[in-house]
C-alpha positions, 0 to 999 in steps of 0.5 A: 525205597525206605519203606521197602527196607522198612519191611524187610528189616521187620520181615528179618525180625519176625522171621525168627519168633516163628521159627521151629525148635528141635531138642538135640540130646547130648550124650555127656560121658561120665568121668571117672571117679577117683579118691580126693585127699585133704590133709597137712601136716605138722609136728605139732598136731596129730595126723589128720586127713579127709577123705572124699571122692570126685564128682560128676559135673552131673551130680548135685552133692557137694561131697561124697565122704569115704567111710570105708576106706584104708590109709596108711601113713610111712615115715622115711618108708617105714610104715607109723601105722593105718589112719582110723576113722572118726565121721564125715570123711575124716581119719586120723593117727593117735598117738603119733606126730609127724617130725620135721626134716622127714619124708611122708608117703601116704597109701589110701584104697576105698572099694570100688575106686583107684588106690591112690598114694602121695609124698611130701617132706617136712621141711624144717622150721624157721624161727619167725625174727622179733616183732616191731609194732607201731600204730598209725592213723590214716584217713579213715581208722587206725592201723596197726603196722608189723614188721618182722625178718625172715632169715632165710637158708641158702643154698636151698629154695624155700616157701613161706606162709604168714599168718596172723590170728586175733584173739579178744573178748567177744563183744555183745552189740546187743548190750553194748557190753564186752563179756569174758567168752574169748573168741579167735579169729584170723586178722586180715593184712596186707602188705605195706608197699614202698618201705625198706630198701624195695625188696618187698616191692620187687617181690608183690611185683614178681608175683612170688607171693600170692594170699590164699585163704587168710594166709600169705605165701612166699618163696625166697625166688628174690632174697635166698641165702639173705634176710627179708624184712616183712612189712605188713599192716593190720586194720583196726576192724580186727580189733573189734570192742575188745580193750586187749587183743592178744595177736599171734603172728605165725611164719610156716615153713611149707613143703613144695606141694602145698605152695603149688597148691596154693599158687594154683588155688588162687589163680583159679579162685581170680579166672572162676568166672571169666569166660575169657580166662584160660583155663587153671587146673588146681595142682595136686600131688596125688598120684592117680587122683585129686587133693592134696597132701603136704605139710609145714612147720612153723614158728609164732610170736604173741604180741599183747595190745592195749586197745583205748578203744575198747569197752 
């Protein structure tokens, strides 16, 4: 009986390498293609956006820049002018800057593609609370800790986004030497947890606030109408060699749409990959076609740190 079953298990086993092999065509149906919108906007820059249509699962290019297209911005429905082109699928608006507290629509038409148009307001801008710094040692390097308070409006749901951007002399490692070249680069943070009375914790937890790219975004779902203490810590690597670091800590305003966006940014950036992941569609606010248009406002404050450790 066992070497019966030997037999047959192997039999199973080789049956398969000489089975046949029949190539099935898939007729894969083309999307549509449709006009992609890249752009955010501020009051303290001119207006700038890119311009690209969507791909073919198909297609090997990574982008497919509109050269010849038409977009025209409107303030508040009246028309500030048509965006001009300047290469690589960027267009912009000379002489004109957006304004908070205002309502933006932009109309974009390419040959051969859907005119698409969308809308996002500017909110207006929230001044960033004083900077509190300490510096701490832990277990591997120092840390530099940054607190600051958000004194939100009531009466209104708002979106946040914090930045903070190094700026020092570059090192050169090959010299062991720091030169006079400044360099600006964003420094990465997190949050410090179990600190002031437990908002911040309950917030991390709740999941309101999420980082996308070097930014971290928020909304006001836990504390409207209320002051909010940020805690935040800064490792030394951002540092680098440099003896001063001139930091600039930034607190946006953001409209609805770039919030969306980014939520839904990071969600996707978290399941890529998973194949047991639901799947997340990116949030756009173009209507009839893809990206996004929306914008901020923002308030900044420098801090100057004497770094003993620099060269």
């Amino acid at each position: 009986m066992k070497r019966r079953y030997s037999i047959y298990i192997l039999s199973l086993l080789i049956i398969p390498l000489f089975s046949c092999e029949k190539i099935i065509e898939i007729d894969i149906p083309d999307s549509e293609r449709k006009i992609v919108v890249n752009g955010l906007i501020n009051p303290d820059s001119l207006v700038r956006i890119n311009l690209s249509r969507s791909l073919s699962v198909l297609e090997d290019n990574d982008f497919v820049y509109l050269e010849n297209a038409s977009a025209s911005l409107f303030e508040n429905d009246q028309q500030v002018g048509d965006l001009q082109y300047q290469g690589d699928g960027f267009y912009f608006l000379p002489d004109f800057l957006p304004a908070s507290e205002s309502t933006y629509r932009l109309e974009v038409s390419s040959p051969g593609l859907q005119s698409v148009s969308a809308v996002t307001e500017l909110p207006n801008p929230i001044t960033l609370g004083d900077l509190d710094t300490a510096t701490v040692a832990n277990e591997w390097d120092e840390e530099l800790r940054i607190s600051f308070t958000i004194s939100d409006p009531g009466n209104e749901q708002n979106r946040y986004a914090v930045t903070i951007f190094s700026t020092f002399k570059f090192f050169d490692w090959e010299t062991m030497m720091q030169t006079d070249s400044l360099v600006t680069e964003p420094a990465y943070f997190s949050f410090i947890e179990g600190t002031g009375d437990g908002l911040q914790d309950r917030v991390i937890e709740d999941r309101t606030s999420v980082f996308f790219g070097n930014k971290m975004f928020l909304t006001d779902a836990l504390f409207n109408g209320h002051d909010f203490e940020i805690n935040l810590t800064v490792g030394k690597y951002a540092f680098f060699e440099a003896d001063t670091i001139w930091m600039d800590v930034n607190l946006e305003h953001v409209a609805e749409p770039y919030y969306f966006y980014a939520i839904s940014s990071n969600k996707y950036q978290r399941s890529n990959g998973n194949p047991f992941a639901e799947p997340v569609s990116v949030y756009t606010n173009i209507e009839k076609g893809l990206g996004l248009f929306s914008g901020y406002t923002s308030s900044s404050k420098q801090l100057v740190i004497t770094n003993s450790g620099g060269k």
